[in-house]
C-alpha positions in Angstrom: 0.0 0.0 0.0 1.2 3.6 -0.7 1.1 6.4 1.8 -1.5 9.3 1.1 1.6 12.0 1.1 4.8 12.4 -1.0 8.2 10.4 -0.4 11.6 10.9 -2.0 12.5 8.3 -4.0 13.9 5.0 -2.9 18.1 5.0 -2.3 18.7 1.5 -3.2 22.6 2.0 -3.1 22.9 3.2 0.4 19.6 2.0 2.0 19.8 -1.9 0.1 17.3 -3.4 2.0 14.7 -0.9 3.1 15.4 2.2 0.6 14.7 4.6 2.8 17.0 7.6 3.9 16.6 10.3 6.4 14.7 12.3 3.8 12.0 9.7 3.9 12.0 10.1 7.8 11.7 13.8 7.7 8.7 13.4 4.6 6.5 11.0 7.2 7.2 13.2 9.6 5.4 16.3 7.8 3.2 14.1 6.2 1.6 12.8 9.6 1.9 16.1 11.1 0.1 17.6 8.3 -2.7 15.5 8.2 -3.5 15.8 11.8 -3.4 19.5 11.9 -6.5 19.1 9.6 -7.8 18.4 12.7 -7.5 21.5 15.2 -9.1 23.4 16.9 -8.8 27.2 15.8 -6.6 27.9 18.7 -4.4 24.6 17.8 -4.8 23.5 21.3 -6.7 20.6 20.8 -6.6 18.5 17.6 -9.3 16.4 17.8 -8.9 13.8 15.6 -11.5 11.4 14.2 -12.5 8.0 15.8 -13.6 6.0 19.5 -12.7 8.5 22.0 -10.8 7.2 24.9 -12.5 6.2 28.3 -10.7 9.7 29.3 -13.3 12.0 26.9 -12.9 13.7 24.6 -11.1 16.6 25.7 -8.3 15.1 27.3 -8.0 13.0 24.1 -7.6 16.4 22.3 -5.1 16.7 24.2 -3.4 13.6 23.7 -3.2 14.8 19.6 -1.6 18.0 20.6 1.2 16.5 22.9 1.7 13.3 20.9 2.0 15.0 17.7 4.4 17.7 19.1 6.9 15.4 19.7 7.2 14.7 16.3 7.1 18.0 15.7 10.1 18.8 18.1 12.4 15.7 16.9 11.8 16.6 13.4 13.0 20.6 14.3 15.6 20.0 16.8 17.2 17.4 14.3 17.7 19.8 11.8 19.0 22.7 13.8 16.1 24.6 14.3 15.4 24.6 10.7 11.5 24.1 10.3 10.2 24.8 6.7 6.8 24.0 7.7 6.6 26.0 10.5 5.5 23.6 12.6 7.1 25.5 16.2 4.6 28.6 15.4 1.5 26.4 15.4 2.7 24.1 18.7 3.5 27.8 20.3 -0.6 29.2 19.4 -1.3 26.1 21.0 0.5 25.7 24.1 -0.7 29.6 24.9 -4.4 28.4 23.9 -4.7 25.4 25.7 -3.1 27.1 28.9 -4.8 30.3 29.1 -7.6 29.0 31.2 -7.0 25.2 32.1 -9.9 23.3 33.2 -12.4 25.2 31.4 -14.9 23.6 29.3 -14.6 25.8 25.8 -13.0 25.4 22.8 -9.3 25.6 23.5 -8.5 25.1 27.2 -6.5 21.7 28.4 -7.9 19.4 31.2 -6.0 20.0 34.8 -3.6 17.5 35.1 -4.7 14.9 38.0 -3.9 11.8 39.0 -3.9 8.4 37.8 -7.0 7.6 39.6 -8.7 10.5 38.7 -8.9 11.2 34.3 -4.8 11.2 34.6 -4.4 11.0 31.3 -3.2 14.1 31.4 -0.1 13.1 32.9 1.1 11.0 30.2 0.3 13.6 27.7 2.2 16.7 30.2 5.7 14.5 29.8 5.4 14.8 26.0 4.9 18.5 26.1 7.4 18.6 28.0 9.9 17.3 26.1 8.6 19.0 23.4 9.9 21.7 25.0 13.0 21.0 25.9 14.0 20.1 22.1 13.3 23.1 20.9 13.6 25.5 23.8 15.8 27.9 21.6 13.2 28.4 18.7 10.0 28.3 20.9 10.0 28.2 24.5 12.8 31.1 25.0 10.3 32.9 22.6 7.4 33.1 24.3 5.8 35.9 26.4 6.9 35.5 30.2 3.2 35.2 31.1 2.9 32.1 28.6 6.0 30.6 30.0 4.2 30.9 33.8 1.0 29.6 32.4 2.6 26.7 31.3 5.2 25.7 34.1 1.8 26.2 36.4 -0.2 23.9 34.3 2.9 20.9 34.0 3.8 21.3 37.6 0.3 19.4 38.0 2.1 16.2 36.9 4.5 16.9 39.6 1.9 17.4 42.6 -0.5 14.1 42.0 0.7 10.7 41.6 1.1 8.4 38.9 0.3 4.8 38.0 2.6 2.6 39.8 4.8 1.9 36.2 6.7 3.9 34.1 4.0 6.9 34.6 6.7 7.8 37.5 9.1 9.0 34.4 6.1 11.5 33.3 6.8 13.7 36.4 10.6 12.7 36.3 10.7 14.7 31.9 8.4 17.4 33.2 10.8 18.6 36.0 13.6 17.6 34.0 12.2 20.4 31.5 11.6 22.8 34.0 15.4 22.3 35.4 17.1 22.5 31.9 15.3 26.5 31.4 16.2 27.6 35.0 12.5 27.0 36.9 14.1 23.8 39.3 12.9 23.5 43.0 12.5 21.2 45.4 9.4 20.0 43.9 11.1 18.9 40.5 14.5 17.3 42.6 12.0 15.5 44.3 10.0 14.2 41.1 13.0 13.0 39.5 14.5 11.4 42.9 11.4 9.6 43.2 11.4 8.4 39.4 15.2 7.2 39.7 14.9 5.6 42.8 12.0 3.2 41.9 13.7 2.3 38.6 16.1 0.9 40.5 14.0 -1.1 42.0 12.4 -2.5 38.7 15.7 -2.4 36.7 16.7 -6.5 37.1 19.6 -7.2 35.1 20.3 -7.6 31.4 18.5 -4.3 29.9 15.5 -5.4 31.5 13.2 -3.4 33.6 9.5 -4.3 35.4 7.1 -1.9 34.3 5.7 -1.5 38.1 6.0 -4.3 40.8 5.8 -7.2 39.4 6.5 -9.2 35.8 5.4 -7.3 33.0 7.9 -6.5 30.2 7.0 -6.1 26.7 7.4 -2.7 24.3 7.4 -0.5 27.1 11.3 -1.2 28.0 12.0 0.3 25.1 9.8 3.0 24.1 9.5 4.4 27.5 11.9 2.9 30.4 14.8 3.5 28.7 13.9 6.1 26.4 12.7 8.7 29.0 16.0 8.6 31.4 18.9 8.0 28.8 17.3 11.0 26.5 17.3 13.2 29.6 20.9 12.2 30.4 21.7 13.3 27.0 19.9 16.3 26.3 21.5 17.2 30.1 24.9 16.0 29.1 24.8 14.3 32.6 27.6 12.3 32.8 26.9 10.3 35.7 23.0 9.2 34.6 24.4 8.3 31.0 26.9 6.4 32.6 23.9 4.5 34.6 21.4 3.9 32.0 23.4 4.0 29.1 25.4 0.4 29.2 21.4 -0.9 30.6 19.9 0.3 27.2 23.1 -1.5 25.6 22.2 -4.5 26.7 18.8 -4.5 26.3 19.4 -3.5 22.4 21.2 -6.9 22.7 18.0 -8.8 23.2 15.7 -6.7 21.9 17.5 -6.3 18.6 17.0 -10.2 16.9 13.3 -9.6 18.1 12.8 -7.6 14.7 11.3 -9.7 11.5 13.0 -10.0 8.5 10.2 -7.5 7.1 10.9 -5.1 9.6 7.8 -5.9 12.0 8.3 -6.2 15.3 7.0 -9.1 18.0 2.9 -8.5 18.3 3.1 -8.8 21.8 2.4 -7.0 24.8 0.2 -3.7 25.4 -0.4 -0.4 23.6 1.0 -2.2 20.4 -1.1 0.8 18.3 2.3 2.9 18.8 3.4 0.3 16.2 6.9 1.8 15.0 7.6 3.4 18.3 8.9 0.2 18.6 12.6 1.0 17.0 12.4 3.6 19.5 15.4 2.6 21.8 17.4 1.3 18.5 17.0 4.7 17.6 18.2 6.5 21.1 21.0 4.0 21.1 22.4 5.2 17.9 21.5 8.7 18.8 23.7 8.0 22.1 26.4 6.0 21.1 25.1 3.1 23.9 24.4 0.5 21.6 26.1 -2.5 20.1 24.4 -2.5 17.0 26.4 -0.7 14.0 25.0 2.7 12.3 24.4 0.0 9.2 22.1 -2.1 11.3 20.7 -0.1 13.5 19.1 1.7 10.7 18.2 -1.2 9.0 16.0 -2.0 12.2 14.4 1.7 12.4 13.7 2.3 8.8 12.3 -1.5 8.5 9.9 -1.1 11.1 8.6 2.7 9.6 8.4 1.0 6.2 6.6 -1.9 7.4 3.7 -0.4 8.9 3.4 2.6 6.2 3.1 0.0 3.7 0.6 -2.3 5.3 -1.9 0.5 5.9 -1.3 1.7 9.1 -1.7 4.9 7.7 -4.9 5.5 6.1 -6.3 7.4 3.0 -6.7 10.8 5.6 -3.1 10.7 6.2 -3.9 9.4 10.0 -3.1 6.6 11.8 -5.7 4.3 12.7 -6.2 2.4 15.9 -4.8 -0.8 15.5 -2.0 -2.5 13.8 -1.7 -2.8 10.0 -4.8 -1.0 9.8 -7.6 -0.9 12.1 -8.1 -3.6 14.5 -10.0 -3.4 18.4 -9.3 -6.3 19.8 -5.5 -4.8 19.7 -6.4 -2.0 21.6 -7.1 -1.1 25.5 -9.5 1.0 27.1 -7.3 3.6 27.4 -6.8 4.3 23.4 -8.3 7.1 21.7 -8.0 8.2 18.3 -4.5 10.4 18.9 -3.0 7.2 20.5 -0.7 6.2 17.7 0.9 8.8 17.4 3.0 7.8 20.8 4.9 6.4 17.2 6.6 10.1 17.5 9.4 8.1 19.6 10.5 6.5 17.1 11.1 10.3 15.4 14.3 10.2 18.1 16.4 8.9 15.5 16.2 12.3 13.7 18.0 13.9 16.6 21.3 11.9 14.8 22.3 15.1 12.3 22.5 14.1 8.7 25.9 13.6 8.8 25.6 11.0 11.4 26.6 7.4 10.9 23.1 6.1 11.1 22.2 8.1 8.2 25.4 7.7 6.4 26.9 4.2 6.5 25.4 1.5 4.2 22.6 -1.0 5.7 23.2 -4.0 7.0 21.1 -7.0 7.9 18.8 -7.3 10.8 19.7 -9.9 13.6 17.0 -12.1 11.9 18.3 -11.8 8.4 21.6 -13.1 9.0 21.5 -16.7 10.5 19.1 -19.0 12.6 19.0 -17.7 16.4 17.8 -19.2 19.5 18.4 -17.3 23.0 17.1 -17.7 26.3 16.5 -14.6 28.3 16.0 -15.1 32.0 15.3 -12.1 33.3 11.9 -11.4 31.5 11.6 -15.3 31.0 12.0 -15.4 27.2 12.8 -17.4 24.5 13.2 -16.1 21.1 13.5 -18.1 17.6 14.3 -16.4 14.4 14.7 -18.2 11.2 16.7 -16.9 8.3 15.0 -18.3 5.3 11.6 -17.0 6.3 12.5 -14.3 8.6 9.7 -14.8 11.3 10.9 -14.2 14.6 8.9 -16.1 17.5 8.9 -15.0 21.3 8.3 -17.7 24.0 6.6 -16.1 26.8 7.3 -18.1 29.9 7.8 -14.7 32.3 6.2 -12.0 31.5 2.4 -11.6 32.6 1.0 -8.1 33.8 0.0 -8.9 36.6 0.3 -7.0 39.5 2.1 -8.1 43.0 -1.7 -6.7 45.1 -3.9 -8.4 42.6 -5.4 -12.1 42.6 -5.5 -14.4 39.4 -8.9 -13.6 38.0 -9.9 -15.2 34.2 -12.3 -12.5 33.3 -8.5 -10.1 33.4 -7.7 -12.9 31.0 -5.2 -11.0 28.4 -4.3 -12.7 25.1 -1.6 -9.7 24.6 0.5 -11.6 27.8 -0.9 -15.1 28.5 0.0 -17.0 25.7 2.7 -19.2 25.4 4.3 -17.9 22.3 3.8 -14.9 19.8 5.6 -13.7 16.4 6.4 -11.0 13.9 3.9 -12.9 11.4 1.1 -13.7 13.8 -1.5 -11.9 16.6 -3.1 -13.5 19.3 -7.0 -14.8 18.6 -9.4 -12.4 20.2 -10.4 -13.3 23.9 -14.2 -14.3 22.3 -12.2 -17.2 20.2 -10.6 -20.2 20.6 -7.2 -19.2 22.1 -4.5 -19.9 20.3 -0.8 -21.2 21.5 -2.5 -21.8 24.7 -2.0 -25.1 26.8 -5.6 -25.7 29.3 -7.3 -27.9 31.4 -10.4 -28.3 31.2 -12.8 -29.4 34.4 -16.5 -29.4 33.7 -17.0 -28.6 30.6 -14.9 -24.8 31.5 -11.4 -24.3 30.1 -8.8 -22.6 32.0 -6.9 -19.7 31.6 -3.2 -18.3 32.3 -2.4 -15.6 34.5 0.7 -15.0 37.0 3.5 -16.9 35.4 6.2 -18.0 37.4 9.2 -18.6 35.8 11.2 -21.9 36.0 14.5 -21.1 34.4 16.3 -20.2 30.9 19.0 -21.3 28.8 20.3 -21.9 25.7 23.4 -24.4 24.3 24.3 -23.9 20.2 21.5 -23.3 17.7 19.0 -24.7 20.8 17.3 -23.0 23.5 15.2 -23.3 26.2 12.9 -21.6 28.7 10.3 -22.9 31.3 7.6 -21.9 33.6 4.8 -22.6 35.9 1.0 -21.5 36.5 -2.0 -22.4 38.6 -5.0 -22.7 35.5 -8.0 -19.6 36.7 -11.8 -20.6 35.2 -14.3 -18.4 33.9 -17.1 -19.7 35.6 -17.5 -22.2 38.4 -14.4 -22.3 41.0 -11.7 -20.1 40.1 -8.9 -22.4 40.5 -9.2 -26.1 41.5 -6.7 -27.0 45.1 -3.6 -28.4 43.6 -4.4 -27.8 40.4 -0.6 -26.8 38.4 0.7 -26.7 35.5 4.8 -27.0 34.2 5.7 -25.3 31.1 8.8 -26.0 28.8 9.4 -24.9 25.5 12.8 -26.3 23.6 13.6 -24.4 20.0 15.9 -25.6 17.4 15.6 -24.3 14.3 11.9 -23.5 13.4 10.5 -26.3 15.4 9.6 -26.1 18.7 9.0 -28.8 21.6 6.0 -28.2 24.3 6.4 -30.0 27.2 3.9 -30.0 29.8 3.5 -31.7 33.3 -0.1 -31.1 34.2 -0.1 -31.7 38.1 -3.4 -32.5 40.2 -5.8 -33.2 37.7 -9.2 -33.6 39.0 -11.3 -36.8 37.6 -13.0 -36.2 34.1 -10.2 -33.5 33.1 -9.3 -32.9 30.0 -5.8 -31.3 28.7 -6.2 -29.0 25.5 -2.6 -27.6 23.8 -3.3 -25.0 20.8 -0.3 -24.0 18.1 -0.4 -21.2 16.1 -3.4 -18.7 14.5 -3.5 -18.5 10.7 -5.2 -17.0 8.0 -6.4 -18.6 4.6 -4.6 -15.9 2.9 -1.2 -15.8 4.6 1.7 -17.9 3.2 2.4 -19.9 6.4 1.9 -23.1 7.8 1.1 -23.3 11.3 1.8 -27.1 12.9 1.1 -29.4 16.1 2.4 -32.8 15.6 1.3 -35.3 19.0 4.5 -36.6 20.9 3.4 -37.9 23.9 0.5 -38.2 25.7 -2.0 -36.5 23.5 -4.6 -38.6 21.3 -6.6 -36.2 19.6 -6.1 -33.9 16.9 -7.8 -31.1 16.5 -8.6 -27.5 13.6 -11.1 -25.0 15.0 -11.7 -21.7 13.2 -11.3 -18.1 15.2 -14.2 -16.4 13.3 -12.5 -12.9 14.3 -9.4 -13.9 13.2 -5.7 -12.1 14.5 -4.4 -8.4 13.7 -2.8 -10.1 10.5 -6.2 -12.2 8.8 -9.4 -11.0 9.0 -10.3 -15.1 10.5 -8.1 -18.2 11.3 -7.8 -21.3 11.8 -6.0 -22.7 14.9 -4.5 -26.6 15.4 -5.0 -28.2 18.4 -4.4 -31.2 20.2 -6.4 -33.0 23.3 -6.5 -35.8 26.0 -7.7 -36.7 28.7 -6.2 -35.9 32.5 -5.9 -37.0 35.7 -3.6 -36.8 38.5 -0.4 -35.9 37.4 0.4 -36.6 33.5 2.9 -35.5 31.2 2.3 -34.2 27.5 4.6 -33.4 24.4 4.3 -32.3 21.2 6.2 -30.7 18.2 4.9 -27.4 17.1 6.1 -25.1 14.0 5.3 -21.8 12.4 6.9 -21.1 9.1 7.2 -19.7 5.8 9.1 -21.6 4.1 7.8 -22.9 0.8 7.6 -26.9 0.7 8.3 -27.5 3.8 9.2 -30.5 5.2 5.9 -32.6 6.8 6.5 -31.7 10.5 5.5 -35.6 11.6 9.7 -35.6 9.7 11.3 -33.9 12.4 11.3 -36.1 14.6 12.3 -40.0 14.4 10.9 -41.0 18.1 9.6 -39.3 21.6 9.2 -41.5 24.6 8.9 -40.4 28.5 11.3 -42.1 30.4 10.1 -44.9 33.2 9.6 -43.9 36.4 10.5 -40.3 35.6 8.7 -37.6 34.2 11.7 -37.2 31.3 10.3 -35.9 28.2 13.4 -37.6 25.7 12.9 -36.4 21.9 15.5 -37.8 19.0 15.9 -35.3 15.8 15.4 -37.4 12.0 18.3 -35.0 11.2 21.4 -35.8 12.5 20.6 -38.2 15.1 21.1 -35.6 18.0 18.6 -35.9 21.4 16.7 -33.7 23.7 15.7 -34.3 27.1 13.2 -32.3 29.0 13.3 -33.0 33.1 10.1 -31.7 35.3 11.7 -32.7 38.9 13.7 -30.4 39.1 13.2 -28.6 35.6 16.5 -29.5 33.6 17.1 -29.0 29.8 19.3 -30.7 27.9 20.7 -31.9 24.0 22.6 -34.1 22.7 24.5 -35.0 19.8 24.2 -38.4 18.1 25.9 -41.7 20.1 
């Protein structure tokens, strides 16, 4: 699909793979920007874009367009030196003095108070993004407004600093507002005290390997990037802080480290986790590394990653004929959003605009791309921190993501199935696939089923990682919730372990306290009749029946699919295995070929599988969980 606004031409010689240059960033930029100032109010305080308004109304959602879209905006000027064609800054400035003349008034122009998160807080998120706004371009806006305007506005963003946030990365809204307010000489107590608070709990939720919590907890997915490490390394280097680059800087290093194989071959990322409507903020931290020099990615690469993720979205029709993003992923799709997204909420996709703080002379924009991760060879990596396992194959460039730690849920909160969240609670996810809706059958999903009700998967507790060459391995346990009847039954467990070796993947499960007349269900991947992959779930042990049942609402990537399945019955304590693929490759092997014989060993609940290939043997262990292969006697 095309775009609705113009692009330069493609640079095949120094952009190989993706053809796009910084030019092309720059065009998007003033294409998006363009079409949502369509959408303004006449004091450009508000742009009220078309669409579902938020659960925060529609005012604060006006909002949200204005602050979202500024960042862009502030990326695209500051990158160039202040240069700004369009004149972009004058319109963000009529607005800012608009939309703070008279806060909390219900008319035309004014912006909502900023409260807390427990009270419309929305706000809040949208104060941090105006604030860094600001801070880009302080030389060519804010040290050009009227002092009045510049009071109005520190008085309406100090109300991020003076109510409190959601217990996540919400902390680092306060933390960029008073950063802002330091960097043009209005620091106090109040904004030390704002960013001592935001530092400290990172800490806390930083826990090793580039990884950080967002909140108490396990919950890790997109927001590592596009917010946790975004919002303090990007302060440290707009404040050419030494001593907080020095902290977060080697942290977002390593994270780029993991996170970097996690991009597709076509330049999607993993379809996993919440707000995945920001869609190419995604490249965001590959962006800030380059920006930063904290990365271990080359300029060749990491723009490879950045531009393949812009591309791949504007070409799938994230963008639609009006120029706007829609809500969803390729193009518009609910079941991908949450509750809190309104029509402006895309455009949190400005982050990924950071890489235009790197000056056109800058290696990212200069040296020649290079393969992603996933282009280059087969990969399998175990992550223990977050609990995953990722699986990238180089001839059809899928990358898949083994979830076996990270669930959003909070520490305070029981396991209910009605919070039931196909975005965390499924086993596995991918750069080619979505989860099925919560109304379908759920797919890559292992339940029990007692009377007649199948479980669910909520607080995952992780079992351990690891990885040997070209295999990996990561495991897991959970205590199945129910929809209806009792919410758990006593005793009731069940032990997770997913081994990967090239594109196929063994599912081991020990299924522990199994009530009479239980039944075990295991579910591979969701498909489409029009996508050109085959989706696989070949019986190893334990299971008797097979299994195809449609998802009439299909996946963010086929408007319906069809998911395999396999089933048996349970009782007591009874171990399960099976061979499960997703792939792209044309004429592949039957996946019943794999494999030349499973067995579980006597006496032990050993899960031993031998490879057709070269002989070569895994063995899975539930007591205690041990992982290991094999080459050929």
């Amino acid at each position: 699909m095309s775009v609705p606004f113009e692009l330069p031409a493609e640079n095949r010689e120094l952009s190989p793979r993706t053809g796009y240059t910084r030019e092309h960033w720059e065009a998007v930029a003033d294409g998006l920007l363009r079409a949502a100032w369509a959408w303004a109010t006449p004091g450009g305080a508000l742009l009220d874009l078309p669409g579902r308004p938020s659960q925060s109304g529609v005012r604060s959602d006006g909002l949200e367009g204005y602050a979202r879209t500024f960042l862009t905006a502030a990326f695209r000027v500051a990158g160039a030196d202040g240069k700004d064609p369009h004149g972009w800054l004058d319109r963000y400035a009529e607005g800012l003095t608009a939309g703070t003349r008279t806060p909390g008034r219900d008319d035309t122009e004014s912006w909502p108070h900023i409260l807390g998160h427990d009270s419309h807080g929305q706000p809040m998120v949208e104060s941090a993004s105006v604030a860094l706004g600001l801070r880009l371009t302080a030389p060519w806006l804010w040290d050009r407004l009227p002092a009045e305007t510049q009071d109005r506005a520190e008085q309406w963003l100090r109300g991020a600093l003076r109510h409190s946030p959601s217990p996540n990365n919400w902390y680092l809204f306060p933390f960029t507002v008073a950063g802002f307010l330091e960097s043009v000489g209005r620091g106090d107590d109040e904004t030390a005290r704002a960013r001592e608070r935001a530092l400290d709990l990172m800490e806390g939720w930083y826990l090793g390997d580039g990884w950080y919590s967002d909140g108490d907890g396990r919950a890790f997915d997109h927001y590592n990037g596009w917010a946790l490490h975004l919002y303090p390394t990007l302060d440290a280097h707009l404040a050419q802080d030494t001593a907080l680059a020095d902290r977060f800087g080697p942290r977002l290093r390593a994270h780029l480290t993991d996170f970097a194989p996690l991009f597709g071959a076509d330049g999607a990322p993993i379809h996993f986790g919440r707000s995945l409507t920001y869609r190419f903020a995604a490249g965001a931290a590959v962006g800030l590394g380059a920006v930063t020099g904290h990365t271990p990615l080359t300029p060749g690469t990491s723009r490879r990653l950045v531009s393949g993720t812009l591309r791949h979205f504007l070409d799938r029709g994230s963008v639609g004929p009006d120029g706007l993003l829609s809500l969803g992923w390729h193009g518009p799709h609910p079941p991908t959003l949450q509750r809190y997204s309104g029509p402006a909420s895309p455009y949190w996709a400005s982050k990924a605009f950071v890489s235009l703080l790197a000056p056109a002379g800058h290696p990212l924009w200069t040296a020649t791309e290079e393969p992603a991760p996933s282009e280059d060879a087969d990969r399998a990596a175990a992550m223990p921190v977050p609990g995953f396992l990722a699986q990238s194959t180089r001839a059809d460039g899928i990358v898949r993501l083994h979830n076996h730690g990270s669930d959003h849920v909070r520490p305070q909160e029981g396991e209910s199935a009605s919070q039931d969240d196909p975005h965390y609670g499924r086993h596995a996810y991918s750069t080619r696939t979505g989860p099925t809706s919560g109304e379908n059958i759920a797919d890559n999903q292992l339940s029990v089923e007692v009377g007649g009700v199948r479980s669910t998967r909520r607080r995952i507790r992780p079992l351990g990682a690891g990885q040997g060459a070209g295999w990996a391995w990561a495991a897991s346990w959970h205590r199945p919730v129910f929809p209806s009847g009792p919410p758990m039954v006593p005793g009731l467990r069940v032990e997770s372990v997913t081994v990967v070796r090239g594109r196929y993947e063994v599912r081991a499960h020990r299924v522990v306290g199994a009530p009479p007349g239980a039944r075990v269900h295991q579910t591979g991947w969701a498909t489409g009749p029009d996508e050109d992959l085959v989706s696989g779930l070949h019986a190893l042990i334990g299971w008797t029946d097979t299994t195809t049942t449609r998802a009439p609402q299909g996946t963010a990537f086929t408007r319906w699919a069809l998911v395999p399945g396999l089933t048996a019955d349970a009782e007591g304590t009874t171990v399960f295995a099976a061979l499960a693929v997703l792939t792209g490759e044309p004429d592949a092997a039957p996946l019943a070929d794999a494999v030349s014989g499973a067995s579980l060993a006597a006496g032990e609940d050993a899960v031993e599988v031998r490879w057709a290939d070269d002989g070569s043997t895994t063995r899975v262990t539930f007591d205690p969980i041990t992982v290991q292969h094999r080459g050929a006697p």
